[in-house]
C-alpha positions as CSV (number, residue, x, y, z in Angstrom):
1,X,0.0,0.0,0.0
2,X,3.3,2.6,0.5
3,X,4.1,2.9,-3.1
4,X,3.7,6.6,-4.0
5,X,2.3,7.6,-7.2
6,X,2.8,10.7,-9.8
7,X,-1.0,10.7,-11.3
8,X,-4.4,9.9,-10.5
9,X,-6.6,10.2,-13.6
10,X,-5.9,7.5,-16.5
11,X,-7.0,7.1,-20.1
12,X,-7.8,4.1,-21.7
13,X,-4.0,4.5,-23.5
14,X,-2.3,4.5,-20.2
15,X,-4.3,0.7,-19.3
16,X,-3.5,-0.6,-22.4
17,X,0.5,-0.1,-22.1
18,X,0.2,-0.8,-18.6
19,X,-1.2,-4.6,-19.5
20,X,1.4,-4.8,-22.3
21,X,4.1,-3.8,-19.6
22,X,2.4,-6.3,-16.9
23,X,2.7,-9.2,-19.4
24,X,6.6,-8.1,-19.7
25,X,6.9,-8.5,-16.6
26,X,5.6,-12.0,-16.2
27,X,8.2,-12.3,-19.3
28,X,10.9,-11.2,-17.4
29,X,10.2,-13.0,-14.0
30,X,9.6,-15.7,-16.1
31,X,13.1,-15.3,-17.2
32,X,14.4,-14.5,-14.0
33,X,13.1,-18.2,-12.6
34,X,14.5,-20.3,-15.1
35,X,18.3,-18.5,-14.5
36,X,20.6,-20.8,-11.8
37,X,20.5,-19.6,-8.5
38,X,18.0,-17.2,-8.8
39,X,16.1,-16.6,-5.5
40,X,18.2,-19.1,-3.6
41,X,20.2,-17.7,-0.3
42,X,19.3,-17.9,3.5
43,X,15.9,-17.4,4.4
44,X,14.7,-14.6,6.6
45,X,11.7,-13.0,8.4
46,X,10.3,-9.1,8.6
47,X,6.9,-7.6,9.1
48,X,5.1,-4.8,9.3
49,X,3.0,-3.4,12.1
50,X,-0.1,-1.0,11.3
51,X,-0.8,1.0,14.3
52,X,-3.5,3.5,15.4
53,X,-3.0,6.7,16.8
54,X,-5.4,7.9,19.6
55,X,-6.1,11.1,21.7
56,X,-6.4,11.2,25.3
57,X,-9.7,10.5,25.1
58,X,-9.2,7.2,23.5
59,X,-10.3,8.5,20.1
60,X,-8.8,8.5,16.6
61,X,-6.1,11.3,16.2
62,X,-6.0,12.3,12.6
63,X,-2.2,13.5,12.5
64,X,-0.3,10.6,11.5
65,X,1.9,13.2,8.4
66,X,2.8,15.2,11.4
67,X,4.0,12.5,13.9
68,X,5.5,10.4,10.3
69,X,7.3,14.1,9.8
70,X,8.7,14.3,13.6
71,X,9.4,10.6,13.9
72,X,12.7,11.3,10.8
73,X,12.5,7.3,10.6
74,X,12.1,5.8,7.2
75,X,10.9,2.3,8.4
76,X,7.4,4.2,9.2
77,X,5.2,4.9,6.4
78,X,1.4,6.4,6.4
79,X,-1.4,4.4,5.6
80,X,-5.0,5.2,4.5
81,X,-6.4,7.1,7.2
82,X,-4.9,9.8,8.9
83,X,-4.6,7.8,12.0
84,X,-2.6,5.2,10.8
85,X,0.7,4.4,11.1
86,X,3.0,1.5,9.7
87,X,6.1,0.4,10.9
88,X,8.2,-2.0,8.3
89,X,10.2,-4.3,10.7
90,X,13.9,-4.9,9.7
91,X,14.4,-8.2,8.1
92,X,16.2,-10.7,10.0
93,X,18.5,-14.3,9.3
94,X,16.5,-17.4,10.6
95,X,19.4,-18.5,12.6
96,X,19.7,-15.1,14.3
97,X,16.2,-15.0,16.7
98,X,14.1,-13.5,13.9
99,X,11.0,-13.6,16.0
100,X,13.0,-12.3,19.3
101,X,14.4,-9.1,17.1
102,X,10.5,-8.9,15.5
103,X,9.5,-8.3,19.3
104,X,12.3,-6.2,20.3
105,X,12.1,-3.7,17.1
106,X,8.0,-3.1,18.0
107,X,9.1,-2.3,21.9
108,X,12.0,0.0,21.1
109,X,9.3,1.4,18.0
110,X,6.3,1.9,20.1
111,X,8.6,3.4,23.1
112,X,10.2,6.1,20.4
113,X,6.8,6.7,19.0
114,X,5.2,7.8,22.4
115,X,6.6,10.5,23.4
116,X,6.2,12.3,19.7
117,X,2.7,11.3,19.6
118,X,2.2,13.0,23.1
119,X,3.4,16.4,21.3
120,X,-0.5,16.2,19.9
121,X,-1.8,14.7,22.9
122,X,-1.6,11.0,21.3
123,X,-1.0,7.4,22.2
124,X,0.1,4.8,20.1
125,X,-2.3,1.7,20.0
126,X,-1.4,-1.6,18.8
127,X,-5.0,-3.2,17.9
128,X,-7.0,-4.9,15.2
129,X,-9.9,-2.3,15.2
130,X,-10.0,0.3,17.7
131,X,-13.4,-0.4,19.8
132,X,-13.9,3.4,20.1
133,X,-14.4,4.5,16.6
134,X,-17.3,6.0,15.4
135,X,-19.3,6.8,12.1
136,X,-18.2,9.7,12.0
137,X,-14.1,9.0,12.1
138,X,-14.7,7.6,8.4
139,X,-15.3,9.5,5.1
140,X,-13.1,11.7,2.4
141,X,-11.9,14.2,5.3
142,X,-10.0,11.4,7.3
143,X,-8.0,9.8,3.9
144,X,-4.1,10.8,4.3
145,X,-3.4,13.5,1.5
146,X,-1.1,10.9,-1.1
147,X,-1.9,10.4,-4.4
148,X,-1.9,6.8,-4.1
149,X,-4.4,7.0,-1.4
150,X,-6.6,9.6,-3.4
151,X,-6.3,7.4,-6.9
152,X,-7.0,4.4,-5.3
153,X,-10.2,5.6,-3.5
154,X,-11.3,7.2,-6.9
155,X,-10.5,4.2,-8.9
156,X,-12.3,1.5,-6.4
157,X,-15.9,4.2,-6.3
158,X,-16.0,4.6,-9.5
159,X,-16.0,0.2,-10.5
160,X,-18.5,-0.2,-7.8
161,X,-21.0,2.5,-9.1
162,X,-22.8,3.0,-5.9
163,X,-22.3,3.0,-2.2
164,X,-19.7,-0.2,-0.2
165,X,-22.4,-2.2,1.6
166,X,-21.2,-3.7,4.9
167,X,-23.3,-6.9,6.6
168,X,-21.7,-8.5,9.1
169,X,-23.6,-11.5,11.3
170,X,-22.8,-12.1,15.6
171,X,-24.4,-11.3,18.5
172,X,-25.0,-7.9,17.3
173,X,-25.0,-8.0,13.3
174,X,-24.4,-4.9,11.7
175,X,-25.2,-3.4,8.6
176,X,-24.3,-0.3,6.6
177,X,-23.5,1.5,3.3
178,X,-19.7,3.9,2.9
179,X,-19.6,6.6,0.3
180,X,-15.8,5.5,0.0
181,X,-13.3,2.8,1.1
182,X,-12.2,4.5,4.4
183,X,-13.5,1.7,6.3
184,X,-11.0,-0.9,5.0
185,X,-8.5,1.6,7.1
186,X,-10.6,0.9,10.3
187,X,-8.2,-2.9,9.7
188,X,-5.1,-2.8,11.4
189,X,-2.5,-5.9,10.6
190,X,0.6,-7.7,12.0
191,X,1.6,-8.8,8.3
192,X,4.8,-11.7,7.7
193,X,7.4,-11.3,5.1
194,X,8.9,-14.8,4.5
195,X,11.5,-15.4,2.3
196,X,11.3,-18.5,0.5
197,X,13.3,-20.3,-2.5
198,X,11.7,-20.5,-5.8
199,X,12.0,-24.4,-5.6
200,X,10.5,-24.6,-2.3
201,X,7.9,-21.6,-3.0
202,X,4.8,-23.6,-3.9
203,X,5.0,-26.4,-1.2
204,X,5.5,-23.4,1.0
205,X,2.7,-21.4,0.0
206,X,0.1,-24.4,0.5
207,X,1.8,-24.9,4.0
208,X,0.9,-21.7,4.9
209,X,-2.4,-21.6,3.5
210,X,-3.6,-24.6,5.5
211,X,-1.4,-23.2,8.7
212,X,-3.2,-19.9,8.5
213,X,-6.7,-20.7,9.8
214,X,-5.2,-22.4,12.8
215,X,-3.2,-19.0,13.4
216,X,-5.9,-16.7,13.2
217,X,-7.9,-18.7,15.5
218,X,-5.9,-18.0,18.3
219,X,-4.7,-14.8,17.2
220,X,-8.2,-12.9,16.9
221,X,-8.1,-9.3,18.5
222,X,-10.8,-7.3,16.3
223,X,-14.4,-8.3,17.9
224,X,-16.5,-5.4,17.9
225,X,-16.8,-2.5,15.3
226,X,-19.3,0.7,16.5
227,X,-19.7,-1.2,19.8
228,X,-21.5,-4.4,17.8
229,X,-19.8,-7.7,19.0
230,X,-19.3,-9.3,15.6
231,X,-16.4,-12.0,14.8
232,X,-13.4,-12.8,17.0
233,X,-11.6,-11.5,13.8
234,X,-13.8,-8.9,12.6
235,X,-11.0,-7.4,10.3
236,X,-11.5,-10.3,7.8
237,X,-15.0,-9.6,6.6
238,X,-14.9,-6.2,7.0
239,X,-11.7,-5.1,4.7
240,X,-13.2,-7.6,2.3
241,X,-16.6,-6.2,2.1
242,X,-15.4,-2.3,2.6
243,X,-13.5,-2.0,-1.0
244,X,-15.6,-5.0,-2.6
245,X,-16.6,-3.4,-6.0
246,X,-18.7,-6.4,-7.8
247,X,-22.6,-6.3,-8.1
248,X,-22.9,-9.9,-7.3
249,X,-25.6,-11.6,-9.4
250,X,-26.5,-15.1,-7.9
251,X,-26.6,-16.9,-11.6
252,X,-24.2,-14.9,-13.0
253,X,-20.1,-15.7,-13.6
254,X,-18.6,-13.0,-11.0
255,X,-15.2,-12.1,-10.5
256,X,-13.0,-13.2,-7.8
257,X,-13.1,-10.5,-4.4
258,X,-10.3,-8.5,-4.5
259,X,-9.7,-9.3,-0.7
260,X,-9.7,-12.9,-0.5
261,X,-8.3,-16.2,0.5
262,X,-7.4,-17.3,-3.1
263,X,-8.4,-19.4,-5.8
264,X,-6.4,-22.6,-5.3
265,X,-3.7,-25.2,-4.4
266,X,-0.7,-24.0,-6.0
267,X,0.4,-26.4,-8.4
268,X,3.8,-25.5,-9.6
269,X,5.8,-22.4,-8.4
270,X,5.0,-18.5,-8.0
271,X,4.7,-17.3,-11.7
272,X,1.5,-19.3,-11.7
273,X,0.5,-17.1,-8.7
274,X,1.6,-13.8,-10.6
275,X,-0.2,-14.8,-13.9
276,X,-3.2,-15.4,-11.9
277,X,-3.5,-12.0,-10.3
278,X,-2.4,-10.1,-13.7
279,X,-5.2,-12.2,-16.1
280,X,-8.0,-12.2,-12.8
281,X,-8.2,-8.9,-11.8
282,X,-8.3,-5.3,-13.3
283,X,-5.4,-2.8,-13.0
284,X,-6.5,0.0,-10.7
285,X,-3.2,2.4,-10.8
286,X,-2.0,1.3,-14.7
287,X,1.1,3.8,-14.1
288,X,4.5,2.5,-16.2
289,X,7.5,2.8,-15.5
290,X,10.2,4.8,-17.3
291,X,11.9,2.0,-18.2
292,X,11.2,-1.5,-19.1
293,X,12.4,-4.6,-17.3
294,X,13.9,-6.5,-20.5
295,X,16.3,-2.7,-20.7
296,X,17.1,-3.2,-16.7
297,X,17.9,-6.7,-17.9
298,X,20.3,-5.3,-20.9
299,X,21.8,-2.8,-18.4
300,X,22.6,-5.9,-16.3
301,X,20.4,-4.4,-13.4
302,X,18.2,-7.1,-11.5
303,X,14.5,-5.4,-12.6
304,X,12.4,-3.7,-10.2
305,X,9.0,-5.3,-11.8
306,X,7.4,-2.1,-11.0
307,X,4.2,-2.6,-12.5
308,X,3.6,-6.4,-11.8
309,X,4.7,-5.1,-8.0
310,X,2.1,-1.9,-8.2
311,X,-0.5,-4.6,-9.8
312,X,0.4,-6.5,-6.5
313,X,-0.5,-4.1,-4.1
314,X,-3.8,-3.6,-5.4
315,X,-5.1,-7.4,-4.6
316,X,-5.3,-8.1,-1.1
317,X,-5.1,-12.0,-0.6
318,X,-4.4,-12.9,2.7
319,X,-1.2,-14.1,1.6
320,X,-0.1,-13.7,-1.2
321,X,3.4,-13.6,-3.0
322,X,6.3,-11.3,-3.2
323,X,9.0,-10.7,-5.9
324,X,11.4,-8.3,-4.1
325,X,14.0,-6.7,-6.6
326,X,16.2,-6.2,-3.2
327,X,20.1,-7.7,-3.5
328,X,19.9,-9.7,-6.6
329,X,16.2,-10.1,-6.8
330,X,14.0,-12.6,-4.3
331,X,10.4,-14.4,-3.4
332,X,8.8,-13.7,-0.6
333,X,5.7,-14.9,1.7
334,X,3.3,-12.1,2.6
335,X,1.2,-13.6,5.4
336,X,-1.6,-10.7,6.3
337,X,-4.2,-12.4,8.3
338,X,-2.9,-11.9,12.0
339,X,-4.4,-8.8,13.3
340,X,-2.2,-6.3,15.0
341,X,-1.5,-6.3,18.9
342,X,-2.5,-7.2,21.6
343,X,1.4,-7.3,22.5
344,X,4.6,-7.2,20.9
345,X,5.3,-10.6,22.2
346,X,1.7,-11.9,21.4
347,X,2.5,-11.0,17.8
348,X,6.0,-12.7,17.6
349,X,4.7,-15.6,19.4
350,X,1.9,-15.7,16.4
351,X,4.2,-15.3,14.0
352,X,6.6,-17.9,15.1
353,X,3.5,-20.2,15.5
354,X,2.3,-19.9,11.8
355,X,5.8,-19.9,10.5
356,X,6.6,-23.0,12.6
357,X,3.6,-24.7,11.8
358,X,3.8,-23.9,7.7
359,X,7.2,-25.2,8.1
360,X,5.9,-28.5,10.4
361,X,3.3,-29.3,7.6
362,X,4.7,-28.8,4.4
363,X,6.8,-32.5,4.4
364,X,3.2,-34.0,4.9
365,X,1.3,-31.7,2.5
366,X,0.9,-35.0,-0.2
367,X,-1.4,-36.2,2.6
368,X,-2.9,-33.2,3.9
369,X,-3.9,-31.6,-0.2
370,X,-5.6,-34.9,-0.4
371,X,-7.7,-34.7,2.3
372,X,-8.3,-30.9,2.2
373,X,-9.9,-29.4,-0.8
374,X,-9.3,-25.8,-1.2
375,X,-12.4,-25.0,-0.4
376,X,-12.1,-26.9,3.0
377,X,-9.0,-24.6,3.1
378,X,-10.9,-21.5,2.5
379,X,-13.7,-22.9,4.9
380,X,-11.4,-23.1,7.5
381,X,-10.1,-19.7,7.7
382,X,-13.7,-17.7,7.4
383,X,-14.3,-20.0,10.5
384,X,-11.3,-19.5,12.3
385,X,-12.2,-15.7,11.6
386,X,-15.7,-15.7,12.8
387,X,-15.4,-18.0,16.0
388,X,-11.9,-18.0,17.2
389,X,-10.6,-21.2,19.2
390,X,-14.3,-22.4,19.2
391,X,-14.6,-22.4,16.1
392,X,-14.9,-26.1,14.0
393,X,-12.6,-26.7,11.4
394,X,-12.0,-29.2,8.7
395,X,-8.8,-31.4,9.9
396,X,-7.8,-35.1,9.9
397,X,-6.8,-36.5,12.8
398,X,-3.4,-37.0,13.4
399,X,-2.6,-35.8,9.8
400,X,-3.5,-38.7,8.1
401,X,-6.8,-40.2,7.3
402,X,-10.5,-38.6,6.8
403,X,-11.0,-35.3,7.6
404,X,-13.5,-34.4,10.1
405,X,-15.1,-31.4,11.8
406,X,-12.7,-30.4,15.1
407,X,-12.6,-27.5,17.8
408,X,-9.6,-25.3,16.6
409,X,-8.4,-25.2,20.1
410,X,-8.3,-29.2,19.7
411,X,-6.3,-29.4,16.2
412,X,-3.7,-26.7,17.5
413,X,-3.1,-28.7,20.9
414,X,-2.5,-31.8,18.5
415,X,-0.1,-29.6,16.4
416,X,2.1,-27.3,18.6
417,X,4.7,-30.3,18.4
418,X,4.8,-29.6,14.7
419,X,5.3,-26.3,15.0
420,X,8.2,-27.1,16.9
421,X,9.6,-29.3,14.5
422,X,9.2,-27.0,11.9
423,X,10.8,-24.4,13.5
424,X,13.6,-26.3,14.1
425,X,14.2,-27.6,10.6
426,X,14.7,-23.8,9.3
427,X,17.2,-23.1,11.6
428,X,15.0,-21.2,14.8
429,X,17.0,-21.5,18.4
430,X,15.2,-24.0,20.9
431,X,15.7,-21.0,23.6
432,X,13.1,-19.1,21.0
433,X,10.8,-22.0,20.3
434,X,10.4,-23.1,23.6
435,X,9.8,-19.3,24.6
436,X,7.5,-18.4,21.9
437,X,5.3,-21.2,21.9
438,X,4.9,-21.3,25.4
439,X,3.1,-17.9,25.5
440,X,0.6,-20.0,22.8
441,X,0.3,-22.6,24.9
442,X,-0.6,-20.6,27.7
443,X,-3.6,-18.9,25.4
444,X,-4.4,-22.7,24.4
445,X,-5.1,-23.5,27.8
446,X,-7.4,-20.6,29.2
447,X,-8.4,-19.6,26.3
448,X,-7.7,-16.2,26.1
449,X,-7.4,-14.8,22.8
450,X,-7.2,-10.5,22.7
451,X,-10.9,-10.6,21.3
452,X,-11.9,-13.3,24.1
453,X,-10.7,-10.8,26.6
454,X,-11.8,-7.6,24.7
455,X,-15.7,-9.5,24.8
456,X,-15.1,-10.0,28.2
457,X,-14.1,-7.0,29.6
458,X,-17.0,-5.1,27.7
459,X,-19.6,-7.1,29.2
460,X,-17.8,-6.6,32.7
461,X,-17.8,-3.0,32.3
462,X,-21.3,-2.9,30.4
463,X,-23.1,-4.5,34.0
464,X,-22.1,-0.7,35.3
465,X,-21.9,2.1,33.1
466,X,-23.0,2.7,29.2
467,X,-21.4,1.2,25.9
468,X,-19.7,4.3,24.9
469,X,-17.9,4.8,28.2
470,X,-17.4,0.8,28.5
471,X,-15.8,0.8,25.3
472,X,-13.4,3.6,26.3
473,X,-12.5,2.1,29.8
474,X,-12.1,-1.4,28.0
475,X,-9.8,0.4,25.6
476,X,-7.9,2.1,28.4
477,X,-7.5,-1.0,30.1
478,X,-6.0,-2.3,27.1
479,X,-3.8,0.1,26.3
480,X,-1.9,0.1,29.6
481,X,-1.2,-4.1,29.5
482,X,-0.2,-3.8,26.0
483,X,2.5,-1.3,27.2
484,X,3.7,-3.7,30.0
485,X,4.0,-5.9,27.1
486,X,2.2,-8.8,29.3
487,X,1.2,-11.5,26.9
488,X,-2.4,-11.6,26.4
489,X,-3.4,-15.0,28.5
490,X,-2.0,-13.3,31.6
491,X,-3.9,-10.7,31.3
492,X,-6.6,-10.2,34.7
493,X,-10.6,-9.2,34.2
């Protein structure tokens, strides 16, 4: 989403030489696969952390240019709405405590962070939706003034025609209609860069697509939106629905969401996964580069891909893949399901959980692809979404044999020796598995996710005083253990 742009209004020239110079790039990655070596090196982890910024008050605090400006630190970056923050985490060698220096970077970030936001009477909140928002914290005046932002907003309004309708079922559903997309910045993520080799990449991917349900179920920490108690991981409907421009015609041939889980086992390597997104969906930014890749190429320069990158960051699959023109060019992982907070360490120990148990799965994925459709895949991870750890997913016992219907909680109990081992096979220190994985055991056994806590606190406070203050005095209590950085299950009602 940080890619700045120089224009915002496009002519039916500029797509056309933008799909020309989209298939050139598959061309050229294309290329770029078949040459020896390509993509191959140590493997290593980085993320990026979405933050909100709040006044005293607990509201949104629409300054994020001025604290980005203040801040001088180019790892931060603005995002959609002018309360939004993003912090990309350094990348970090396996074998040197990748998910140790993940947790240490958002500390050391959130501690510098505090004391500029305070300059405008801000906090810093690490949190899948902020509980305290309000109608009115959405619409044109709250989108950060970038072209990107501006073009994108223009270009998504004017496919769907009409107003974004929102429906979203749980104990309190909630409908309603956006003028714009500024809802999808109400979603804020802990999102996973994974570098992977191109020989490995599609056994990888799968991995990860049958780990990720299993993650998010224990991970959930965005259960209300407006004060409505919705999904444990309201985030997932709600970006999905907030920039979804199809008129969906129940006997018609519609196209695939733009925010989704994806379209299917991966068969044979990542260009497959590029092609897809280039021939599925539309270009919404078709903005060329000065120079093609096949000159880069000539110039012996590894090519930046620019469009087929831009293209990219306009289809938000939960994960979805990276070419990175970094060093001498490399594949990546993008994982963005986990939701940001409630901790720093509650978001390394979920990161090392889904890595670990990718990584645990993937020798056994011959039996687990044949068991597990991708639409039991996909199944899995709306579930996962809605209910949490209580939610029932589609899993064979003991890896092998017939699938059946199982309490999340149950199938990650069953796997958090996998995890382990597949940790340790790429390279992870036991002081950092044992560590890590212990702070997911502890949520395994009391159950206490940061949405089961956030649910639980409301209705605490809701016995005593009204559902705005209770969200604000929930938030407050929030704020102040995710600052102690006190993983999640220890946290007291």
């Amino acid at each position: 989403m940080g890619i700045e742009i120089e224009q915002v209004d496009f002519s039916h020239a500029d797509v056309r030489q933008y799909r020309a110079r989209l298939e050139d790039n598959l061309d050229t990655l294309d290329q770029l696969l078949r040459t020896p070596g390509f993509g191959t090196g140590p493997g290593s982890f980085g993320a990026e952390l979405e933050m909100y910024l709040v006044d005293r008050q607990g509201n949104p605090l629409m300054v994020n240019a001025e604290v980005l400006a203040a801040a001088q630190d180019p790892r931060l970056t603005l995002e959609l709405n002018r309360y939004n923050l993003e912090f990309n985490l350094p990348h970090s060698a396996l074998d040197a405590r990748p998910f140790l220096a993940a947790e240490t970077a958002m500390v050391n970030m959130l501690k510098k962070l505090e004391p500029i936001a305070a300059r405008w009477d801000g906090r810093i909140v690490a949190i899948g939706i902020l509980p305290t928002l309000r109608e009115t914290d959405f619409g044109v005046a709250c989108i950060t003034d970038r072209r990107r932002y501006h073009a994108l907003t223009r270009q998504l309004i004017q496919r769907r025609g009409g107003h974004f309708r929102v429906r979203i079922d749980g104990e309190d559903p909630l409908q309603l209609e956006m003028a714009d997309i500024t809802l999808e910045g109400a979603n804020t993520s802990f999102q996973l860069h994974y570098r992977v080799s191109p020989d490995a990449y599609a056994d990888t991917f799968n991995a990860v697509q049958l780990a990720t349900p299993l993650a998010l179920a224990i991970a959930g920490n965005s259960p209300t939106l407006f004060g409505h108690r919705l999904w444990q991981e309201t985030r997932v409907p709600l970006f999905k629905q907030s920039i979804d421009t199809r008129h969906l015609d129940p006997y018609g041939c519609a196209r695939p969401p733009r925010v989704g889980f994806g379209l299917g086992w991966v068969r044979r390597g990542a260009l497959e996964m590029f092609r897809e997104v280039v021939r599925v969906y539309e270009p919404l930014l078709p903005i060329c580069a000065p120079r093609s890749p096949q000159e880069q190429l000539a110039a012996g320069e590894v090519p930046s891909l620019a469009e087929l990158r831009l293209h990219q960051s306009t289809v938000w699959l939960w994960n979805r893949p990276i070419y990175d023109d970094a060093g001498d060019g490399h594949l990546r992982i993008e994982m963005r399901a986990l939701p940001a907070g409630p901790t720093a360490v509650d978001m390394a120990a979920n990161a090392a959980l889904l890595v670990g148990l990718a990584e645990g799965l993937r020798p056994h994925l011959d039996e687990l692809l044949a068991a597990i459709p991708f639409h039991y895949a996909q199944y899995n991870f709306y579930r996962a979404a809605q209910h949490g750890l209580a939610a029932n997913l589609v899993w064979p016992r003991g890896l092998r044999g017939t699938v059946e219907e199982r309490s999340a909680g149950d199938i990650l109990a069953e796997l958090l020796p996998v995890a382990a081992r597949g940790l340790a096979a790429i390279g992870i220190d036991s002081g950092e598995i044992d560590y890590y994985l212990e702070v997911i055991e502890a949520r395994l056994a009391n159950g206490q996710t940061g949405a089961r806590w956030q649910l639980a606190m409301l209705e605490k406070l809701r016995r005593q005083q009204p559902l705005e203050r209770a969200l604000h005095n929930m938030l407050e209590r929030f704020i102040g253990f995710s600052a102690e950085n006190l993983p999640v299950a220890r946290w007291p009602l």
